[in-house]
N, C-alpha and C positions, 0 to 999 in steps of 0.2 A: 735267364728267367725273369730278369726284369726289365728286361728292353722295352722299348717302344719308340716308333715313330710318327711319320704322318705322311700320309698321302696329299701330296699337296695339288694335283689337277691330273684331269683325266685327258683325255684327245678333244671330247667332243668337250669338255667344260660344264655338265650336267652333271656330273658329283664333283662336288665341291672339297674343301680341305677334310680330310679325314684323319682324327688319331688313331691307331693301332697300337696295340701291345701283347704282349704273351699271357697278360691276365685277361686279355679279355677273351682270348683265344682258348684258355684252359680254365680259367679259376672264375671268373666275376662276369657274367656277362651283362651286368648293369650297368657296369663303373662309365658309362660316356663313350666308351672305347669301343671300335669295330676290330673286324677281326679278318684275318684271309678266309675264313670258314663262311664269315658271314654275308663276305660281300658272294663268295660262289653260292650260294645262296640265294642270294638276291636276282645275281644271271642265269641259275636255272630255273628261278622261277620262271622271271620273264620271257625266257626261251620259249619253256614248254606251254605258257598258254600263249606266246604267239603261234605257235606251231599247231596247239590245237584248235583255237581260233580259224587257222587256214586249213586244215584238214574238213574241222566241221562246215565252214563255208562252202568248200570244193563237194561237198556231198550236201547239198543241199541247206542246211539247217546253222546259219549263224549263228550265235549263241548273241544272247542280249549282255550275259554275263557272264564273267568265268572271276574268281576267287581262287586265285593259286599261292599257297605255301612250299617252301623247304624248308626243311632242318639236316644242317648237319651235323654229323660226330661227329667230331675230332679225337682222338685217343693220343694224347703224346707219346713218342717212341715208335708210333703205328701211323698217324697222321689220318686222314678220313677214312670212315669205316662206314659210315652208315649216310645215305642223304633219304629222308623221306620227302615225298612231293604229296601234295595233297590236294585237291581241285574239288570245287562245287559249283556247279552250271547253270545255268536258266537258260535253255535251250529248247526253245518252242519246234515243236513235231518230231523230238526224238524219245527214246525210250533208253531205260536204264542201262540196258546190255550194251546198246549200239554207241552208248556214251564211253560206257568203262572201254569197249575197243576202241574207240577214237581216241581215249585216251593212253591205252598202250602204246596207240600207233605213234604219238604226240612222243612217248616217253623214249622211246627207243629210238625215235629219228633227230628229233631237236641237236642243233647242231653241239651244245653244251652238254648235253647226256652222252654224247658221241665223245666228245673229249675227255668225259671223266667215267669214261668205261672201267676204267682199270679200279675204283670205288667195287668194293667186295659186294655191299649190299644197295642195292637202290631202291627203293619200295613206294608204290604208289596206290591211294586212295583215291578212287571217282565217285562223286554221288551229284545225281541232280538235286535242285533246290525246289 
């Protein structure tokens, strides 16, 4: 319960030295410290609005901008319970509907949603801007 370490490099060398601990993963998520929660967080963001980026491209309508959040849950004992993703678009010549479905489609294929299928709930918000 009081460990912590540090990631000290990744492959590509674009995150740099990272602390981790179990307080930041359960208790504090202030303290300086990243967390295994937060970095999958960080990859599904980026996942899915690449994914949706290419989707909305491949039909037409590139988006100028896309604003994408996660959050995960964590529940000690249970481990991730919940990730919500959250996206707002500026996406010239589409409409509301055709966005939320571009976004499903984003949520369910992205290759990191695919990996953490086994995540009880995953819940996604789309609104254009």
């Amino acid at each position: 319960m009081d460990g912590s370490g540090t990631i000290t490099k990744t492959t590509s060398g674009a995150i740099g030295e990272q602390p981790v601990s179990w307080a930041a993963r359960s208790e504090d998520a202030t303290g300086g410290k990243t967390s295994p929660e937060e970095l999958i967080a960080a990859a599904h963001a980026a996942c899915f609005s690449m994914a949706l980026s290419s989707g909305l491209s491949k039909e037409g309508h590139p988006p100028d901008e896309l604003k994408t959040s996660a959050t995960v849950t964590f529940q000690p004992g249970e481990g991730i319970v919940k990730i919500a993703l959250a996206v707002e678009g500026n996406v010239p010549g589409i409409d509301a509907a055709a966005f939320q479905t571009a976004a499903e489609v984003a949520k369910e294929n992205c290759p990191v949603s695919k990996a953490l299928a086994g995540v009880p709930e995953i819940t996604l918000a789309a609104t254009l801007a």
